[in-house]
KEVEXTOR-952096 format. One line per 2 residues: number of its first residue (from 1); for each residue x, y, z of N, C-alpha, C. Coordinates in steps of 0.2 Angstrom, whole numbers, plus 5000, padded with zeros to 4 digits. Example, Ala and Ser with C-alpha at 12.3 -4.5 7.8 and 13.67 -1.06 7.14 Angstrom:
1 = 5066,4972,5039,5062,4978,5039,5066,4984,5039 | 5064,4989,5035,5068,4995,5036,5064,5000,5039
***
This chain:
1 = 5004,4994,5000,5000,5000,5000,5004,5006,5000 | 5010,5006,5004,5016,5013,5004,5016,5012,4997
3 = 5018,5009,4993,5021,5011,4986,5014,5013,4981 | 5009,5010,4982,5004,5011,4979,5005,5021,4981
5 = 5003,5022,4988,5002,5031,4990,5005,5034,4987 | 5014,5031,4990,5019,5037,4984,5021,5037,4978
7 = 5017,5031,4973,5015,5031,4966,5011,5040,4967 | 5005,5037,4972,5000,5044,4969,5002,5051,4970
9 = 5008,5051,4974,5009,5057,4976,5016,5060,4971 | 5018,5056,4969,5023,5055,4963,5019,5060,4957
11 = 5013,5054,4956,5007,5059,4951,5006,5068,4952 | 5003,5067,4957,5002,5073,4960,5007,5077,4961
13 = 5012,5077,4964,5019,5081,4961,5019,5083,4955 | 5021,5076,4949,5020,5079,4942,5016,5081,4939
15 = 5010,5081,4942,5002,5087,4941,5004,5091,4942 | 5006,5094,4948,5006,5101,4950,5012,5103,4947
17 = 5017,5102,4944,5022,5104,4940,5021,5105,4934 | 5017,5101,4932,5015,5100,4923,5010,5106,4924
19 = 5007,5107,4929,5003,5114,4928,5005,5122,4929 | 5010,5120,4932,5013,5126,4934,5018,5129,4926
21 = 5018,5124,4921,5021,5124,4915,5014,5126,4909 | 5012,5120,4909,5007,5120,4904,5002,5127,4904
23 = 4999,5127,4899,4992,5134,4901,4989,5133,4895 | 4983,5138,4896,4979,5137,4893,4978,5144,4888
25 = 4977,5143,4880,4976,5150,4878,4971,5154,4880 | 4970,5159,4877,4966,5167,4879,4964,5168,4873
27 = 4957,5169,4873,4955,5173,4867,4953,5170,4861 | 4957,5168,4855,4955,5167,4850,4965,5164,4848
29 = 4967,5166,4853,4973,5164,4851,4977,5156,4849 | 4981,5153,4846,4980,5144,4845,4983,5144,4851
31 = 4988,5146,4855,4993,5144,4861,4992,5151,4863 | 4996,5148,4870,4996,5151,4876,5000,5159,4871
33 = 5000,5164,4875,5003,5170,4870,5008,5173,4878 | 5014,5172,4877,5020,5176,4881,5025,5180,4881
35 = 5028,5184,4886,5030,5191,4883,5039,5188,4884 | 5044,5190,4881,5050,5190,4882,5054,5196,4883
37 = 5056,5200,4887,5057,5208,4886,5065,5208,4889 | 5071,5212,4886,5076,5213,4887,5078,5224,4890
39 = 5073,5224,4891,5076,5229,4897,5079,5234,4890 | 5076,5236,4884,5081,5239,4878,5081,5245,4880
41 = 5084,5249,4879,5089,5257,4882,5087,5258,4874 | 5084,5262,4872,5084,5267,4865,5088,5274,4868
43 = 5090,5275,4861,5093,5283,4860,5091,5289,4864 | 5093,5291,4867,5092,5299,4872,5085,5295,4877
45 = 5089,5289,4881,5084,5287,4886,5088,5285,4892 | 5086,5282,4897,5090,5280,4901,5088,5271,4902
47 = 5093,5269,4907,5092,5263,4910,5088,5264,4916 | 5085,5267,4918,5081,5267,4924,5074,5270,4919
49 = 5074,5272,4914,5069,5273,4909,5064,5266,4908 | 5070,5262,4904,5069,5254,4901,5067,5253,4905
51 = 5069,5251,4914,5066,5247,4918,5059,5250,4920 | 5056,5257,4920,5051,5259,4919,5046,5258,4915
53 = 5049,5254,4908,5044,5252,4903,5042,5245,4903 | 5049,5240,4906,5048,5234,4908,5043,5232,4911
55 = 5042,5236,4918,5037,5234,4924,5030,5238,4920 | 5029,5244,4916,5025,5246,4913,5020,5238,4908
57 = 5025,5234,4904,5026,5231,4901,5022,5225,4903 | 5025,5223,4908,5023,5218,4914,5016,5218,4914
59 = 5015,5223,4917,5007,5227,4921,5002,5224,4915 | 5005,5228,4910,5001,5228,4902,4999,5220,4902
61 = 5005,5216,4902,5003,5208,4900,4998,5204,4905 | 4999,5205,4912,4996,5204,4917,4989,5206,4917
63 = 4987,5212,4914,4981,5212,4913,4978,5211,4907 | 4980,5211,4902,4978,5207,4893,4978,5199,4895
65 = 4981,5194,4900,4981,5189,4897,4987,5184,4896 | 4992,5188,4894,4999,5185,4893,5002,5181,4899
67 = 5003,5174,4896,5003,5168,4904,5009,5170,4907 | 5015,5171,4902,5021,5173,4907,5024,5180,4903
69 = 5031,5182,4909,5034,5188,4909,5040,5185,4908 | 5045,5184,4904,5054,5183,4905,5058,5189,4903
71 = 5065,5187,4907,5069,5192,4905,5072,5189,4903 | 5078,5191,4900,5085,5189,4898,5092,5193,4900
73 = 5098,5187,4902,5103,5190,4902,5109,5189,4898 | 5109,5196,4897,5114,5200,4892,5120,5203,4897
75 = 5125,5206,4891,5132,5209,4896,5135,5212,4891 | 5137,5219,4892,5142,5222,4888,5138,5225,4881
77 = 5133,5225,4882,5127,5228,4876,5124,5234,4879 | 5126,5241,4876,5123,5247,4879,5116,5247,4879
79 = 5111,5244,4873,5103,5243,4873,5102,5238,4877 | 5105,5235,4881,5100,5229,4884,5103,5229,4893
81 = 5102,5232,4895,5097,5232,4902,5099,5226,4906 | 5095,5222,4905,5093,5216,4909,5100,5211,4909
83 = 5105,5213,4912,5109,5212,4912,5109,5206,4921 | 5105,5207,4927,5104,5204,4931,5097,5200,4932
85 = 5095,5197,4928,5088,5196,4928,5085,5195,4936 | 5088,5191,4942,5087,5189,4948,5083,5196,4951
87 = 5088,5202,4949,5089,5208,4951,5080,5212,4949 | 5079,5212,4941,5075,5213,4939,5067,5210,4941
89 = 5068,5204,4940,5062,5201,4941,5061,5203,4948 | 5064,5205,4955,5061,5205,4957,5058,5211,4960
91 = 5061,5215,4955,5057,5221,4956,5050,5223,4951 | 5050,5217,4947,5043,5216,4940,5037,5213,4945
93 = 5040,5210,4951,5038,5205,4957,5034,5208,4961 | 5036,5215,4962,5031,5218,4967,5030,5225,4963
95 = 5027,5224,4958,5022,5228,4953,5017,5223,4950 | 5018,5216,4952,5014,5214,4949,5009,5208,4951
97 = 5004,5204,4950,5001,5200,4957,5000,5191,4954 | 4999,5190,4948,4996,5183,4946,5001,5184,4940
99 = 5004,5185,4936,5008,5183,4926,5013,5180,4933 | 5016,5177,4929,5021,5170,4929,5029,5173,4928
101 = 5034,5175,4930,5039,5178,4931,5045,5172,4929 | 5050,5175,4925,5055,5172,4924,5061,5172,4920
103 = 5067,5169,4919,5073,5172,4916,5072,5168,4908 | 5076,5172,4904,5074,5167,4896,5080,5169,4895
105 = 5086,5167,4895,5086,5164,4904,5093,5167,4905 | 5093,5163,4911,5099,5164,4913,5105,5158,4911
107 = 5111,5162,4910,5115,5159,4908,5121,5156,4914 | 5118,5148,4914,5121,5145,4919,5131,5144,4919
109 = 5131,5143,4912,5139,5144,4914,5144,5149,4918 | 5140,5156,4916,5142,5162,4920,5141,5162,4928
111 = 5138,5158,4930,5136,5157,4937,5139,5151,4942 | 5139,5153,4948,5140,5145,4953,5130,5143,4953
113 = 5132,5136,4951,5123,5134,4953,5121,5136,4960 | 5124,5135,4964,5121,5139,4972,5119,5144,4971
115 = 5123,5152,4970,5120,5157,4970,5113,5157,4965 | 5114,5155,4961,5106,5154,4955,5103,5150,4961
117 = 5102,5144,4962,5096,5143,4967,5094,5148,4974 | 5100,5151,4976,5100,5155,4978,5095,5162,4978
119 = 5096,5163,4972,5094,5171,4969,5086,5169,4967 | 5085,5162,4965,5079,5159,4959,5074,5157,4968
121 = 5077,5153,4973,5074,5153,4979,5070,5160,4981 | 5075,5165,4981,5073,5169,4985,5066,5175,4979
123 = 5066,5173,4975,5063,5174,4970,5057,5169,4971 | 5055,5165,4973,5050,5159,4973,5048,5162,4982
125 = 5051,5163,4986,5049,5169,4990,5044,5174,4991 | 5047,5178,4987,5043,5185,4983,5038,5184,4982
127 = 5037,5179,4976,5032,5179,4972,5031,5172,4972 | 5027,5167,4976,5030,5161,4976,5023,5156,4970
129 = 5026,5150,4970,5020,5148,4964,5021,5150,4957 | 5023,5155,4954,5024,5159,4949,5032,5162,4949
131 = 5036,5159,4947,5043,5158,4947,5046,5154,4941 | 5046,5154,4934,5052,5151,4929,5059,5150,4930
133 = 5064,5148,4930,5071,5149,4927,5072,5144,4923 | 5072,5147,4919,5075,5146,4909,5083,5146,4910
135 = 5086,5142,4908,5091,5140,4908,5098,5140,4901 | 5102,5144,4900,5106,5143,4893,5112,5143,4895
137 = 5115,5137,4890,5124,5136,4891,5126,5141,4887 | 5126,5147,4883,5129,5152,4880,5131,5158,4884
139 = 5137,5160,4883,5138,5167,4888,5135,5174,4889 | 5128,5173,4882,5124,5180,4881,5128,5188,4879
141 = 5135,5185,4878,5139,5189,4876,5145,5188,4872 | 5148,5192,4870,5156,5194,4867,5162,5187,4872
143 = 5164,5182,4868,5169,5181,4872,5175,5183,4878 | 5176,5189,4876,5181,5192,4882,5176,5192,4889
145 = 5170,5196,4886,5167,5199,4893,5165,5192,4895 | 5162,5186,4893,5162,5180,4897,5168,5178,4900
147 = 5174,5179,4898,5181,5178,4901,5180,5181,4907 | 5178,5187,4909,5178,5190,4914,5172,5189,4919
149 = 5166,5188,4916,5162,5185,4920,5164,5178,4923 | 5167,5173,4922,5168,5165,4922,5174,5165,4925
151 = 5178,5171,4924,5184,5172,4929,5189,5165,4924 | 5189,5163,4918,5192,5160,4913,5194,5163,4909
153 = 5199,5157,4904,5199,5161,4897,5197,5154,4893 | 5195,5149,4894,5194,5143,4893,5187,5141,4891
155 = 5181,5146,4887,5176,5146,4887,5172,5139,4888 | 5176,5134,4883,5170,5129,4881,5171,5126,4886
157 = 5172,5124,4891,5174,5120,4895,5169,5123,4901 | 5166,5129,4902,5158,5130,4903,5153,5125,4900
159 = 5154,5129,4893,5147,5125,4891,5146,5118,4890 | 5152,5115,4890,5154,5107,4891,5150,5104,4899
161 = 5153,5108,4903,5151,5107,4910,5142,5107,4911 | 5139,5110,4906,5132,5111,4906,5127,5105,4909
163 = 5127,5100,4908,5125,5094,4910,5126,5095,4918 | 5130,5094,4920,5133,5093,4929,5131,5099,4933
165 = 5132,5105,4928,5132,5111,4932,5121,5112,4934 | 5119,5110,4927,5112,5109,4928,5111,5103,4936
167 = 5114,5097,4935,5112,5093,4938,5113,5096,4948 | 5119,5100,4949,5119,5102,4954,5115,5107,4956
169 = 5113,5112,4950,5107,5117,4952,5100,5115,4955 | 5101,5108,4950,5094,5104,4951,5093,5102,4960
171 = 5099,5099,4961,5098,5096,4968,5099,5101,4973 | 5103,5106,4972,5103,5112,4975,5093,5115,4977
173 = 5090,5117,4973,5086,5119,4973,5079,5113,4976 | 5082,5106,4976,5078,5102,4981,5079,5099,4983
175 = 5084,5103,4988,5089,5100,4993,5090,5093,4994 | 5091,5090,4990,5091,5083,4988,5098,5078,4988
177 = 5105,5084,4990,5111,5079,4987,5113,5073,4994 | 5115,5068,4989,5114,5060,4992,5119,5060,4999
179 = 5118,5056,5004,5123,5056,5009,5131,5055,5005 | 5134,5058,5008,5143,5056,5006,5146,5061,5001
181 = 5141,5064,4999,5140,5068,4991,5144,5076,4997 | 5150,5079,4992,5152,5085,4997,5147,5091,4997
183 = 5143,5091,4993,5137,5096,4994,5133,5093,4999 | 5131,5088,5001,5128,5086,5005,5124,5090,5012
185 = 5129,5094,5015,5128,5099,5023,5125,5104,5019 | 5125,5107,5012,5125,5113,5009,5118,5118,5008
187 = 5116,5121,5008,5106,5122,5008,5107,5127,5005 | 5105,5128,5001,5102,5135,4997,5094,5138,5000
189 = 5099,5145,5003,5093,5148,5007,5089,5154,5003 | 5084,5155,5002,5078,5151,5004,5078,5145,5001
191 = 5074,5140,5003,5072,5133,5000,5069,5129,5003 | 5070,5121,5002,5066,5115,5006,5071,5116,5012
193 = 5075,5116,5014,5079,5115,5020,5075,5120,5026 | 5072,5124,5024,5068,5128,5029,5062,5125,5031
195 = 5058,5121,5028,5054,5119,5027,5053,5111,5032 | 5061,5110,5034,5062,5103,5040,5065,5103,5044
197 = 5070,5110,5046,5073,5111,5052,5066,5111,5058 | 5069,5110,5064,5063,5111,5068,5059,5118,5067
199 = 5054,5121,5069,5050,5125,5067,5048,5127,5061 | 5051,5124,5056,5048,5125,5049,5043,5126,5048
201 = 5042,5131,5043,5034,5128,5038,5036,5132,5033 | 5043,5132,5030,5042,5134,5023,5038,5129,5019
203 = 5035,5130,5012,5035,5124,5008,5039,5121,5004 | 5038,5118,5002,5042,5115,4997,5044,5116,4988
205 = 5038,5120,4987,5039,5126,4979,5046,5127,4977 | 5047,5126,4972,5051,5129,4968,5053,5131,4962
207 = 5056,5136,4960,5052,5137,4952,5054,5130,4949 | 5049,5132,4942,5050,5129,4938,5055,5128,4931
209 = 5061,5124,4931,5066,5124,4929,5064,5123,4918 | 5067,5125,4914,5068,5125,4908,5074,5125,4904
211 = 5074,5123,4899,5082,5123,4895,5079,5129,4890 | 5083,5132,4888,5084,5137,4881,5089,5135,4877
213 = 5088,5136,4872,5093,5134,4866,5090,5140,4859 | 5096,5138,4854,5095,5140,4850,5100,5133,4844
215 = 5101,5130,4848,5103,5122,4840,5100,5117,4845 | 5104,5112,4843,5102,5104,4846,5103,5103,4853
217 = 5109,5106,4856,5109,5104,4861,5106,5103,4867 | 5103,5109,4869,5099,5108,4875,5091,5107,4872
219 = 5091,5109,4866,5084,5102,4865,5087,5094,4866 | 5090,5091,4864,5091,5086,4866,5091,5083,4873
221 = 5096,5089,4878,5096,5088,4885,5089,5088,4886 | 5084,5093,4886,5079,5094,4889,5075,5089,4888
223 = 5073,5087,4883,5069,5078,4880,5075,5072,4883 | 5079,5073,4886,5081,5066,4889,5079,5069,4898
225 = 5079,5073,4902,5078,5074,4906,5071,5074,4906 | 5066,5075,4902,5060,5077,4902,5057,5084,4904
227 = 5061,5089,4905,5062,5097,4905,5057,5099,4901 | 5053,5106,4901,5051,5111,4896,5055,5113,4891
229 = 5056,5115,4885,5063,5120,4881,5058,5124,4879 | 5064,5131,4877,5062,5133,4872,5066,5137,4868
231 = 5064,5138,4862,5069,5137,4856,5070,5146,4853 | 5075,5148,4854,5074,5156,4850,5074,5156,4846
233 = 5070,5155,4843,5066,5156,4834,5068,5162,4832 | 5067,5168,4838,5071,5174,4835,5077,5177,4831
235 = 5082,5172,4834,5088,5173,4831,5092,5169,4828 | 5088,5164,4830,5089,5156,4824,5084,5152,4821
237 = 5083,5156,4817,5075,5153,4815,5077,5147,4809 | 5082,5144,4808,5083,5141,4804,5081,5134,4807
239 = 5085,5135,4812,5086,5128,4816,5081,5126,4820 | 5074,5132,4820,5068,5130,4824,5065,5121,4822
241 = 5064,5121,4819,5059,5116,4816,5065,5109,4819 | 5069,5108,4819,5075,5103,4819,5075,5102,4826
243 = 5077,5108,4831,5077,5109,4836,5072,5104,4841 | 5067,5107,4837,5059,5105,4844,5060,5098,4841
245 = 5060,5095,4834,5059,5086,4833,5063,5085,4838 | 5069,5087,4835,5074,5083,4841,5072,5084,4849
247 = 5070,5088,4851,5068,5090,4858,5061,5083,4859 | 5057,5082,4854,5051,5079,4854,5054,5072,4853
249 = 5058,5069,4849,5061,5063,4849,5064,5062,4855 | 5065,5065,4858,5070,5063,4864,5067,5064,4870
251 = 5061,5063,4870,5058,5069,4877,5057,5062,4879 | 5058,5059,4887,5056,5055,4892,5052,5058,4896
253 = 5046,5054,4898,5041,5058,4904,5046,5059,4910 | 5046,5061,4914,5048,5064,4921,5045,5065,4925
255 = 5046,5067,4933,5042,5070,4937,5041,5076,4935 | 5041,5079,4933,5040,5086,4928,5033,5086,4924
257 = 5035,5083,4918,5031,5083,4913,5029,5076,4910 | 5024,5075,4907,5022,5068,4906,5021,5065,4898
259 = 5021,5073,4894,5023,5074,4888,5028,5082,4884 | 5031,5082,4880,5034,5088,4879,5031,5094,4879
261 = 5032,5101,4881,5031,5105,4879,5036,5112,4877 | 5034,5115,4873,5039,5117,4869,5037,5125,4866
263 = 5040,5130,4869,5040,5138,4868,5043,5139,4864 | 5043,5143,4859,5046,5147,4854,5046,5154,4857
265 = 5054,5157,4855,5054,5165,4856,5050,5166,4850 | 5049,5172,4849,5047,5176,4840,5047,5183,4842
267 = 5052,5185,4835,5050,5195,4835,5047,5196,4834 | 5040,5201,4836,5033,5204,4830,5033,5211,4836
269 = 5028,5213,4828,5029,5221,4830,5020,5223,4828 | 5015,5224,4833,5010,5226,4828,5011,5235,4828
271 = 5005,5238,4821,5008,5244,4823,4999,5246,4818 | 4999,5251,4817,4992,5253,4814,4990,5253,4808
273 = 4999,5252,4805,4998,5252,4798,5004,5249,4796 | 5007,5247,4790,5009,5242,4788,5019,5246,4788
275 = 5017,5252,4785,5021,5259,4784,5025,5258,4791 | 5021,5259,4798,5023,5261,4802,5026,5254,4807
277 = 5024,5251,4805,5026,5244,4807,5032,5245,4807 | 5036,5245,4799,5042,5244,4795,5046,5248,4801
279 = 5044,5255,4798,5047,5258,4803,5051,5258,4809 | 5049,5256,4813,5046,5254,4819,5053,5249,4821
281 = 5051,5243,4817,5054,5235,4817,5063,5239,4814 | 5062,5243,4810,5069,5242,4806,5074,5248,4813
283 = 5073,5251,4817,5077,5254,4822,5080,5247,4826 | 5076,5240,4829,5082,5234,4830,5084,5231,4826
285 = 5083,5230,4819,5086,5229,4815,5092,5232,4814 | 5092,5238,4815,5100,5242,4814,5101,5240,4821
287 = 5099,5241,4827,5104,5239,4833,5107,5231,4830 | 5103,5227,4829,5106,5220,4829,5111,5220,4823
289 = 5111,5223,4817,5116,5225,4815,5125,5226,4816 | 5124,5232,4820,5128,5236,4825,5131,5230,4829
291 = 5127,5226,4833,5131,5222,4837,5134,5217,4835 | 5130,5214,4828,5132,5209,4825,5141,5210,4820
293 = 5142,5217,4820,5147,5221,4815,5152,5222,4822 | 5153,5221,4828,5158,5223,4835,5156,5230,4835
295 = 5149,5235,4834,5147,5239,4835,5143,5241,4838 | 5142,5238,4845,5137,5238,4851,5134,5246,4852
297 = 5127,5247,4852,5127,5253,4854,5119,5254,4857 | 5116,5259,4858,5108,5259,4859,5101,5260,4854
299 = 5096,5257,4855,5093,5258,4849,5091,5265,4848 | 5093,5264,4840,5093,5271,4837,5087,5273,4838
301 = 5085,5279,4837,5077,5283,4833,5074,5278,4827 | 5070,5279,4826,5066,5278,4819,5070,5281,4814
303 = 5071,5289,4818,5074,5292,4811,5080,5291,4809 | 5083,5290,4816,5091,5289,4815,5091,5282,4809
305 = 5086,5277,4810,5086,5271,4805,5084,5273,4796 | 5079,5278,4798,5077,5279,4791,5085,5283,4787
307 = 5087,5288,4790,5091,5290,4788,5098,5288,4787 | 5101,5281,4790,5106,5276,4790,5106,5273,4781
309 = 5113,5275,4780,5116,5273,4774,5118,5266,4773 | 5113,5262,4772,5117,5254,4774,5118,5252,4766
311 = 5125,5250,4767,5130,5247,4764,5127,5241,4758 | 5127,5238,4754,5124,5232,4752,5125,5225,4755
313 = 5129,5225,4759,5129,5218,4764,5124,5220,4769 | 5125,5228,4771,5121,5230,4776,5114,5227,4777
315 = 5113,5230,4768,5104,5230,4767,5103,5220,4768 | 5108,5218,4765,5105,5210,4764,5104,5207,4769
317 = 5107,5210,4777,5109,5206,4785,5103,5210,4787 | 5098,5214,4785,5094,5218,4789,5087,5215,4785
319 = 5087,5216,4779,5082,5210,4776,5080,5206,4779 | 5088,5201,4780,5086,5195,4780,5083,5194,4788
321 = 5086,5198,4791,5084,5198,4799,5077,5200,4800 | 5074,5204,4794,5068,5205,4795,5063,5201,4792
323 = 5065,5196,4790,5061,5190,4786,5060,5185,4792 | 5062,5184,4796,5061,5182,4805,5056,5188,4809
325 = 5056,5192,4808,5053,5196,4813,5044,5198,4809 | 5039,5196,4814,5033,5195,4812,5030,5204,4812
327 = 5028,5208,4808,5026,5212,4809,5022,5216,4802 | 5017,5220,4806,5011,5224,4800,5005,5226,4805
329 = 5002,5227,4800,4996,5228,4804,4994,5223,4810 | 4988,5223,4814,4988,5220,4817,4985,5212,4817
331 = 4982,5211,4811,4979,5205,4807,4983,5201,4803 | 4987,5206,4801,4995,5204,4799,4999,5201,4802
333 = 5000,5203,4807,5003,5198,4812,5000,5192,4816 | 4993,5192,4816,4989,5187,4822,4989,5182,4814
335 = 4990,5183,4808,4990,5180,4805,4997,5176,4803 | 5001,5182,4803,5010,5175,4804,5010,5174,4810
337 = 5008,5175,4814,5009,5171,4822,5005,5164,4820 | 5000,5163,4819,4996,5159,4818,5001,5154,4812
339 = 5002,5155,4808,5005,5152,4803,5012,5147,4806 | 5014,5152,4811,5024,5150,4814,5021,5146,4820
341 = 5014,5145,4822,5010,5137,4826,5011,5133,4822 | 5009,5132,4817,5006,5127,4815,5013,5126,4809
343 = 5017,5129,4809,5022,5127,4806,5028,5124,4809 | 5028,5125,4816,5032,5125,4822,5028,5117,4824
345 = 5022,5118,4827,5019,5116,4831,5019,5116,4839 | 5021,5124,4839,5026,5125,4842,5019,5127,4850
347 = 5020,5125,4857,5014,5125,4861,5014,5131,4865 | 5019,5138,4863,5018,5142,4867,5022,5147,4861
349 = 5022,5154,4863,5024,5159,4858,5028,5165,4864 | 5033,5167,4864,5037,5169,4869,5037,5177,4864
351 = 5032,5180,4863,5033,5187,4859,5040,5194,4862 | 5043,5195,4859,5047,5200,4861,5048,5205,4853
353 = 5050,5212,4857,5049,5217,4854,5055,5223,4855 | 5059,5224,4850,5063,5226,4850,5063,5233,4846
355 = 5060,5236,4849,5062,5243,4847,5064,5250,4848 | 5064,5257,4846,5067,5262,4851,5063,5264,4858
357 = 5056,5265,4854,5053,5270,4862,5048,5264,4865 | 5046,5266,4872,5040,5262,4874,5035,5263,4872
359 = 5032,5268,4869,5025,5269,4865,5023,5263,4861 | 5029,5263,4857,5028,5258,4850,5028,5251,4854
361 = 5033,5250,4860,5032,5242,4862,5025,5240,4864 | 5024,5244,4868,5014,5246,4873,5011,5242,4868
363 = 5011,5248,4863,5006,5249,4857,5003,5243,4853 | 5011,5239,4852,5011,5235,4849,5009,5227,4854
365 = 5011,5228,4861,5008,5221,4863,5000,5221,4863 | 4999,5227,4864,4992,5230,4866,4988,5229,4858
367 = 4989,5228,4855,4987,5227,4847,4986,5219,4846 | 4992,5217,4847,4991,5209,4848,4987,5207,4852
369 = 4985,5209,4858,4980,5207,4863,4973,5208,4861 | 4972,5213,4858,4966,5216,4854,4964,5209,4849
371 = 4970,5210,4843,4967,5204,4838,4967,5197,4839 | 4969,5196,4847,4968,5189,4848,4962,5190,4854
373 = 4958,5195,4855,4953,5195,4857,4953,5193,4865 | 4960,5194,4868,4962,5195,4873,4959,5199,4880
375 = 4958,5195,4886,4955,5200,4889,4956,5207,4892 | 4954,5212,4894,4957,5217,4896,4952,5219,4902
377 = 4957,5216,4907,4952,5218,4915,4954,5225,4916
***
């Protein structure tokens, strides 16, 4: 009878885990619709502006609908902000009451796993029940600057490590390492260890862990562990479609999850006309340029964009970039979003929006909420 109970509560664990991932759409939408936001810093604005728009941003999604909020972490990029996600969300944390908070992601090689369960604990804290950490072996930056965070000059030898470094964050965060094991005495506070000293009553919550990628690898990881993924479609849209199979051939049930589920990031920009859309979309277009060329900078104006002399390799790296990014009117877009489901198959839509001012980003998630008929409490 003991093995029959802890079968059920086995279940019941990966119920409430599976739900705390899974969701349900809104509106008219195919899948769930979520926001991925990078703290972007435009032209004659500030860092303390961005984080203004962020939490603006947040508020807007949590009331429209949108299941969750991610950050990302980025280093050494003047337009991008979110350079401490731990830091950020938890100040998205207390402006906001029920959307689902979390990093897309954080980059575990740049870290000790203690501190991240550490930071990710005290974040399930805050906000408990509603907590992500999205997880990537990339340094989210320029090589040097990873040399300097990782305190190496030996990069791959992080991302090599990704497997183990995952494994120890995992047990860190529930409080699980086996007798004899040297982390064994070690607690990541907050966590389950408060929860069994004498007078406990923490519980035993903890976010909900994911893989990110952009090729095969941590899709693979995440389907042999049985993990959630998701794929940047944003900036590797090649390897989207390859990515999830593979993710989907590999996926083992788990305590976690009992079948795959799989987010895609996507760029889209709505805007009120087709003109202004373009517009709009080609100012990250020139930042993404800019950084792709060793010429990090902040995102320009619209006009600064329109009036930018691009080169002929220019114009063909800014096309092509915009040939991945969904944007037009706002029909237009609920219409290539709808198209990149069912081409994908993909169970969730991680929307992010890259551009100079906060009007245009508002405007446009706000648009999208609209044509998917989205609610607005």
């Amino acid at each position: 009878m003991a093995d029959v109970q802890d079968d059920r509560d086995d279940r019941d664990d990966r119920d409430d885990r599976d739900d705390s991932i899974r969701a349900h759409p809104r509106g008219t939408a195919p899948v769930p619709l979520s926001v991925l936001d990078l703290a972007t810093v435009g032209s004659g604005r500030t860092a303390r502006q961005a984080f203004g728009t962020t939490v603006e941003l947040a508020r807007l999604a949590e009331r429209r609908g949108f299941h969750r909020f991610w950050v990302a972490e980025h280093h050494s990029m003047p337009g991008v902000a979110s350079s401490s996600p731990a830091v950020l969300l938890a100040h998205i944390a207390a402006h906001t009451e029920t959307i689902r908070l979390g990093s897309g992601g954080v980059m575990l090689p740049n870290h000790a796993p203690l501190v991240i369960a550490e930071q990710f604990g005290t974040l399930e804290a805050l906000a408990p029940g509603r907590v992500d950490l999205g997880l990537g072996r990339a340094p989210g930056t320029d090589g040097a600057t990873a040399a300097a965070l990782r305190r190496q000059d030996r990069l791959a030898e992080g991302a090599d490590d990704f497997p183990q470094q995952l494994s120890e964050l995992t047990r860190f965060l529930d409080d699980d390492f086996p007798d004899g094991h040297r982390y064994a005495r070690i607690h990541a506070v907050p966590g389950p260890v408060q929860g069994r000293v004498a007078g406990g009553v923490q519980r035993a919550d903890r976010p909900s862990v994911w893989l990110l990628g952009s090729s095969g690898f941590s899709a693979r990881l995440a389907g042999e562990l049985g993990l959630p993924f998701s794929f940047a479609h944003h900036f590797s849209a090649a390897n989207t479609v390859p990515a999830l199979q593979l993710y989907r051939d590999s996926f083992r049930p788990s305590a976690v999850l009992d079948r795959p589920y799989a987010a895609i990031g996507v760029q889209a920009l709505a805007a009120d006309d087709a003109k202004e859309a373009r517009r709009q979309v080609l100012t990250g277009a020139l930042a993404m340029l800019r950084l792709r060329t060793g010429r990090p900078g902040l995102v320009p104006t619209p006009e600064e964009a329109e009036r930018y002399a691009f080169g002929l390799a220019e114009q063909e790296f800014v096309e092509g970039w915009l040939r991945n990014v969904v944007f037009g009117t706002p029909d237009a877009v609920r219409e290539g979003l709808d198209a990149l489901v069912r081409r994908t198959g993909a169970d969730e839509l991680m929307i992010t929006t890259n551009a100079h001012g906060p009007e245009a980003r508002l405007r446009s998630y706000g648009l999208i909420a609209d044509a998917y008929g989205l609610p607005d409490a």
